[in-house]
Structure formats: structure tokens, C-alpha cells
N, CA, C and O atoms as a MOPAC input file, in Angstrom:
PM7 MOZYME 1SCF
protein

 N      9.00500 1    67.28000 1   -34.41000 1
 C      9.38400 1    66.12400 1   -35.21200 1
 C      9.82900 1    66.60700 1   -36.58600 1
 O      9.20600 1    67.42000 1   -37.26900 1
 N     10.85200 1    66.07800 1   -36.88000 1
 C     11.95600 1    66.78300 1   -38.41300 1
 C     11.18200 1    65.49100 1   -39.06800 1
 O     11.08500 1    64.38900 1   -38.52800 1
 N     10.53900 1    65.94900 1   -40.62600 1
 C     10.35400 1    64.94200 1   -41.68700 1
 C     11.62000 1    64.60200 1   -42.57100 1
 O     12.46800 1    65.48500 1   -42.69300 1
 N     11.77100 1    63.62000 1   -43.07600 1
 C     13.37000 1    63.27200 1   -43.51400 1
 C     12.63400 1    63.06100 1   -44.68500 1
 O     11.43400 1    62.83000 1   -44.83400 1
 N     13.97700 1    63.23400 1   -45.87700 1
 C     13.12700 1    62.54300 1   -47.10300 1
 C     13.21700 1    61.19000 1   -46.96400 1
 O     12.36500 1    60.75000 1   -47.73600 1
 N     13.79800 1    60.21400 1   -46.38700 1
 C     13.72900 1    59.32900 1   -46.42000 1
 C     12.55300 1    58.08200 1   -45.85500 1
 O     12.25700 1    56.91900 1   -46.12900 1
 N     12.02500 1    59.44500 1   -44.65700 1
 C     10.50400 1    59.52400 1   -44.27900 1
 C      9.69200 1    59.67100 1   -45.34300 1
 O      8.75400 1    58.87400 1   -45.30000 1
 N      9.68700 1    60.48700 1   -46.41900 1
 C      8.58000 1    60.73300 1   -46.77200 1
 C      8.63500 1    59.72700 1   -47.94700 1
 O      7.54400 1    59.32300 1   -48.34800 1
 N     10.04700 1    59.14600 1   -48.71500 1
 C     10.05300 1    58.27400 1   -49.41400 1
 C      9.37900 1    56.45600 1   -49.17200 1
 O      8.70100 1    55.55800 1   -49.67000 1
 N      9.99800 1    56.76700 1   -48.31000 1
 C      8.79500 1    55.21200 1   -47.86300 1
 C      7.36700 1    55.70700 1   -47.63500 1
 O      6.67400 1    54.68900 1   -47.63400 1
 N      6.83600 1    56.44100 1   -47.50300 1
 C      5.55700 1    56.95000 1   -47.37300 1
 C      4.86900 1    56.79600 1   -48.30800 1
 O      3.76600 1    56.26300 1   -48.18000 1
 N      5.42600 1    57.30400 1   -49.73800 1
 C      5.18700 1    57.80800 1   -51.15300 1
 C      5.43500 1    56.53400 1   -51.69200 1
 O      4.84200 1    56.25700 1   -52.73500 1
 N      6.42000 1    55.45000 1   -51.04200 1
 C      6.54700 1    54.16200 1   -51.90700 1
 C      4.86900 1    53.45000 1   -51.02600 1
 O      4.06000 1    53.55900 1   -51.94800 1
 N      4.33900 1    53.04100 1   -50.19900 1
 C      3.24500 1    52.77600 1   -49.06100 1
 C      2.28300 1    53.51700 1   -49.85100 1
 O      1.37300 1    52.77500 1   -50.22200 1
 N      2.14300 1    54.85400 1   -50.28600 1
 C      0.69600 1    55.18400 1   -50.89000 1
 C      0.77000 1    54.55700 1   -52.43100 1
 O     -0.30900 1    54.11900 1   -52.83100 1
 N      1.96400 1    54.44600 1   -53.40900 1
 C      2.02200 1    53.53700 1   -54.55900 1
 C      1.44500 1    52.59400 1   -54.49600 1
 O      0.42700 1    52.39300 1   -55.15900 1
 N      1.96500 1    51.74200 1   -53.65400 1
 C      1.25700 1    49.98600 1   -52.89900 1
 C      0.11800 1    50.08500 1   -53.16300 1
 O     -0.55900 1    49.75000 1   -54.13500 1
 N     -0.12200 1    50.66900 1   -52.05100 1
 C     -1.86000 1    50.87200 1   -51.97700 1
 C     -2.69000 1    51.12900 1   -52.97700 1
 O     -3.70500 1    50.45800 1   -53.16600 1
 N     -2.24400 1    52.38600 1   -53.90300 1
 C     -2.73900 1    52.93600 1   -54.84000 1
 C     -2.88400 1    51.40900 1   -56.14500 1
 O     -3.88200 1    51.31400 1   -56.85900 1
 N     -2.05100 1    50.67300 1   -56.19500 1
 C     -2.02700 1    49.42200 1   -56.78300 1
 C     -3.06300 1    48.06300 1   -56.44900 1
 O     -3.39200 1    47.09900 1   -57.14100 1
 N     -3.32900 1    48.39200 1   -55.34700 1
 C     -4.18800 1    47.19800 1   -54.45800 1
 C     -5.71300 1    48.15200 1   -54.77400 1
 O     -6.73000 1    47.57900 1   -55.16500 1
 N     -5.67400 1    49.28600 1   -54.59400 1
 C     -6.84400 1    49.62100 1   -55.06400 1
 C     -7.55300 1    50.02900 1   -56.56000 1
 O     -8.77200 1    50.18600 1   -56.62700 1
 N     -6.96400 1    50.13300 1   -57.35900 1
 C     -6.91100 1    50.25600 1   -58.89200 1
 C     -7.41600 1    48.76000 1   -59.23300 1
 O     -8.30500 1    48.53700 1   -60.05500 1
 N     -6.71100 1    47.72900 1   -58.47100 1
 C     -7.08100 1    46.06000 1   -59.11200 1
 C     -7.90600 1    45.86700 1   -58.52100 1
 O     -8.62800 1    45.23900 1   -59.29600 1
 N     -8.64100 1    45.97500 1   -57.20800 1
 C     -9.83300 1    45.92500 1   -56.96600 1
 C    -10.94400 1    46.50100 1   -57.36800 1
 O    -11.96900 1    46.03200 1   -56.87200 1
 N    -11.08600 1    47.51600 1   -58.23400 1
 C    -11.62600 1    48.49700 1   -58.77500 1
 C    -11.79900 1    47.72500 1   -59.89500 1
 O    -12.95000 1    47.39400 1   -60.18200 1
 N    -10.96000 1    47.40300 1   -60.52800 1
 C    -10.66100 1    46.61600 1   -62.05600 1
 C    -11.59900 1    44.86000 1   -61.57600 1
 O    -12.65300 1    44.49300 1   -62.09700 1
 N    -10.95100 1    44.21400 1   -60.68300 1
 C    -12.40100 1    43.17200 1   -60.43800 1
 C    -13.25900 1    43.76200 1   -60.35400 1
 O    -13.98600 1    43.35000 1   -61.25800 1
 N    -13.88500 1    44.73000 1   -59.71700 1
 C    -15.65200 1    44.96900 1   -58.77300 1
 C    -15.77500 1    45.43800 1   -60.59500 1
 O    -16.76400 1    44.82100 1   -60.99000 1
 N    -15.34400 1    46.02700 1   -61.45900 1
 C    -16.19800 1    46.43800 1   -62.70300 1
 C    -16.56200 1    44.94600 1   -63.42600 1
 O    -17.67000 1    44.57700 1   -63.81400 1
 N    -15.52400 1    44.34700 1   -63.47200 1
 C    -15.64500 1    42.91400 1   -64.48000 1
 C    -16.55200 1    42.50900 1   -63.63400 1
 O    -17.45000 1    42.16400 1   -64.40200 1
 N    -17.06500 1    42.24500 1   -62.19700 1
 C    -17.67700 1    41.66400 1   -61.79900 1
 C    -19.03000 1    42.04300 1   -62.10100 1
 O    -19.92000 1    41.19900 1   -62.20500 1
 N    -19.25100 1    43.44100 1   -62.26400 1
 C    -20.18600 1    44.02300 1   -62.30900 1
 C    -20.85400 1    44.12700 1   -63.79300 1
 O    -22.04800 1    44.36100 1   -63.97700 1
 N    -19.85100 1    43.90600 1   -64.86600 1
 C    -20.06500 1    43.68200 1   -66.22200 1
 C    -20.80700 1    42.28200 1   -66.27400 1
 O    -21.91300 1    42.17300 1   -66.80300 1
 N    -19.93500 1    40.89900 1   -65.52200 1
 C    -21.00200 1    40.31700 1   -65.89400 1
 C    -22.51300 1    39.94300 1   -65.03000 1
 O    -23.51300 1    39.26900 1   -65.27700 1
 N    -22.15100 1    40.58200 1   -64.18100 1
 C    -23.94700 1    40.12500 1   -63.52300 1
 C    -24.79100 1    40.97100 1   -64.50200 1
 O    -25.79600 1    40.39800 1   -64.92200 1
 N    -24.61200 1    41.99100 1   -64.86100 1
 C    -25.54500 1    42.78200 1   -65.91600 1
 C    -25.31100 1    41.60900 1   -66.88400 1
 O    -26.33500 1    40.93500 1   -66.98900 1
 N    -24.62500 1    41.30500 1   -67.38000 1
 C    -25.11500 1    39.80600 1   -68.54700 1
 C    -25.91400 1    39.25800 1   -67.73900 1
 O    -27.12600 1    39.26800 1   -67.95600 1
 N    -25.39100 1    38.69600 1   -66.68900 1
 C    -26.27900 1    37.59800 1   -66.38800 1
 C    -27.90000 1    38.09100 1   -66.11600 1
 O    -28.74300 1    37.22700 1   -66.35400 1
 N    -28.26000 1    39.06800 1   -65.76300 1
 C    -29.35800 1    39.97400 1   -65.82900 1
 C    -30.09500 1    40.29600 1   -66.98600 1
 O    -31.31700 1    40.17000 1   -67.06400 1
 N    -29.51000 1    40.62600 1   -67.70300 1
 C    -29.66400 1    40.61200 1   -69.51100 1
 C    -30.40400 1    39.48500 1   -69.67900 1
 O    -31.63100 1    39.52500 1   -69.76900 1
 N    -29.84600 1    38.60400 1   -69.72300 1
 C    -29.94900 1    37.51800 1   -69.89500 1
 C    -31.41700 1    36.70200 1   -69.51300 1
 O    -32.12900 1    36.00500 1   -70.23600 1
 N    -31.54300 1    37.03500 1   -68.26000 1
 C    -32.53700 1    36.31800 1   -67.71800 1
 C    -33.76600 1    37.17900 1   -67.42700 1
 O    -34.86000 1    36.66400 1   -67.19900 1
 N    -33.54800 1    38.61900 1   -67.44000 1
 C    -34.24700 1    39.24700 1   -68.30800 1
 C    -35.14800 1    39.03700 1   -69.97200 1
 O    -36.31700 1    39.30300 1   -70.25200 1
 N    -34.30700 1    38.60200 1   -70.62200 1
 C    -35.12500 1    38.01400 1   -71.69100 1
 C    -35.65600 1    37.11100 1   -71.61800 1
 O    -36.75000 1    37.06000 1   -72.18000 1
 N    -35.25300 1    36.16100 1   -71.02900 1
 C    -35.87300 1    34.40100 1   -70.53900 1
 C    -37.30500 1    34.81300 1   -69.98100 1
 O    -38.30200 1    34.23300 1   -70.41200 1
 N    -37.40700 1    35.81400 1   -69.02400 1
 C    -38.39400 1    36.53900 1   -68.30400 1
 C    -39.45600 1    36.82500 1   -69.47400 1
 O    -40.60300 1    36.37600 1   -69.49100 1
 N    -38.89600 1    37.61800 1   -70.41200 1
 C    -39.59100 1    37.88700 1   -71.38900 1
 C    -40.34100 1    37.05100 1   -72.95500 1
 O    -41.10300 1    37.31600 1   -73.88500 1
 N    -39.56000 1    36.00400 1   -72.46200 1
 C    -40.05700 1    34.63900 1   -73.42100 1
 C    -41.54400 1    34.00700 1   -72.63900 1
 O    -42.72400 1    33.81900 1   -72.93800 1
 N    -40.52500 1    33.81000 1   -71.33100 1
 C    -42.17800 1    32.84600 1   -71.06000 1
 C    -43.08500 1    34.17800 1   -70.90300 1
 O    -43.74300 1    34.24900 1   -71.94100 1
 N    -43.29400 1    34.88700 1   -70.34800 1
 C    -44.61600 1    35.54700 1   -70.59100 1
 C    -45.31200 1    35.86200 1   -71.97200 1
 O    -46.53300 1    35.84200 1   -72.12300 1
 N    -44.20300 1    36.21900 1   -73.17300 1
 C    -44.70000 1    35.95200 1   -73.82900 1
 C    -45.63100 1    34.61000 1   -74.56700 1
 O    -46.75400 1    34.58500 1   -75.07200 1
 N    -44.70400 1    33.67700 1   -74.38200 1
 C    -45.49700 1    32.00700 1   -74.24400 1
 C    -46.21800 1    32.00400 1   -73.51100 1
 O    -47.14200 1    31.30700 1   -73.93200 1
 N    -46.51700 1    32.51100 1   -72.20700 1
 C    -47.56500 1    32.32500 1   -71.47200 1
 C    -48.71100 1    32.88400 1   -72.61600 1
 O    -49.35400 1    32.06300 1   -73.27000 1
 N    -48.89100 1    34.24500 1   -72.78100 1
 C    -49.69500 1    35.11000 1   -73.41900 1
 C    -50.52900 1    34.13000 1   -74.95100 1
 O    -51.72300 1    34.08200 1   -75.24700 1
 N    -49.56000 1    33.59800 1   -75.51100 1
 C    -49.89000 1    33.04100 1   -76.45400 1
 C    -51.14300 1    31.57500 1   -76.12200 1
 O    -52.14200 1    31.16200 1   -76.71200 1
 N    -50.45400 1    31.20200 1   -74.97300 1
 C    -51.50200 1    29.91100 1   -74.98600 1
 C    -52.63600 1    29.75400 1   -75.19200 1
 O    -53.17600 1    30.51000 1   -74.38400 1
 N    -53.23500 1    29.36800 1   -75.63200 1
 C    -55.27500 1    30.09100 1   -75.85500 1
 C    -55.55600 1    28.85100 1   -74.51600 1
 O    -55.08500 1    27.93000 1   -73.84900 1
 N    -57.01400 1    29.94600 1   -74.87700 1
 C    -57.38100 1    29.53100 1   -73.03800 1
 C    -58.27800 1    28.57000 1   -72.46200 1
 O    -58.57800 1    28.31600 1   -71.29600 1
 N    -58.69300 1    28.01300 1   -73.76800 1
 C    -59.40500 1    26.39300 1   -74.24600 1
 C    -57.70500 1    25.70000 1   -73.40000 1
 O    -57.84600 1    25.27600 1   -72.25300 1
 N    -56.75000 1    25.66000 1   -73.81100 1
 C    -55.62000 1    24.81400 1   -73.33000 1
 C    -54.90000 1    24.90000 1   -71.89200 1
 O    -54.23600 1    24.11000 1   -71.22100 1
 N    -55.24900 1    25.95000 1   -71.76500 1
 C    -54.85800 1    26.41200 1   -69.94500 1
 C    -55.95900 1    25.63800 1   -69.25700 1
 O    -55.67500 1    24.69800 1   -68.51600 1
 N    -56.93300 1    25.92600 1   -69.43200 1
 C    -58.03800 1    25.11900 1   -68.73600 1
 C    -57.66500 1    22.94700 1   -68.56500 1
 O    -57.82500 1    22.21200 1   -67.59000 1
 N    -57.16600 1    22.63500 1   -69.96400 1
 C    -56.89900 1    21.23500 1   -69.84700 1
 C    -55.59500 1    21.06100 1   -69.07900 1
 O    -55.55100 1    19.84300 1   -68.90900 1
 N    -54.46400 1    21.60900 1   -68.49700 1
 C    -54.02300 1    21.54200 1   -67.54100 1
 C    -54.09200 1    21.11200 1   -66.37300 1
 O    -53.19200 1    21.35800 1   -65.57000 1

């Protein structure tokens, strides 16, 4: 089998494509991944509020619950 350049030019235009479809998927999965770490962050601290509020309650008041 003889490779033509004209073979290998559509080939080389087909791995561009691709190379394009995978760069922008790459580029979502990070943004996506940027914000669940916010959203993690995030609720991470919330995490860290109420226990702290928990901690604080004195224990005369947990009991009237």
C-alpha cells in the first residue's frame, strides 16, 4: 500500500479535529472541577460553623431540647 500525501493530509487534518474536541473537553472537566472544589470549600466551612455552634451550646440548654 503507497501512502499519498494526500492520504496523510486528511489524516493530519482528522488528528487536528480531534486534537480540538479534546483540548475543549479538557477545558470543561477543569472548570468543572474548579467549581465543585468551591462548592466543597464552601460547605466545608458550613461544616465547620455548625460544629462549632454545636460546641458552644452549654449543656444546661441541650438538655431543654
Amino acid at each position: 500500500m503507497t501512502i499519498t500525501k494526500e492520504t496523510l493530509d486528511k489524516k493530519l487534518e482528522t488528528l487536528n479535529q480531534n486534537k480540538v474536541v479534546v483540548e475543549d473537553r479538557i477545558k470543561t472537566s477543569q472548570d468543572v472541577i474548579r467549581k465543585a472544589n468551591a462548592d466543597l470549600n464552601a460547605i466545608s466551612g458550613a461544616i465547620q460553623v455548625c460544629e462549632q455552634l454545636i460546641s458552644e451550646i452549654p449543656v444546661s440548654e441541650e438538655k431543654n431540647d
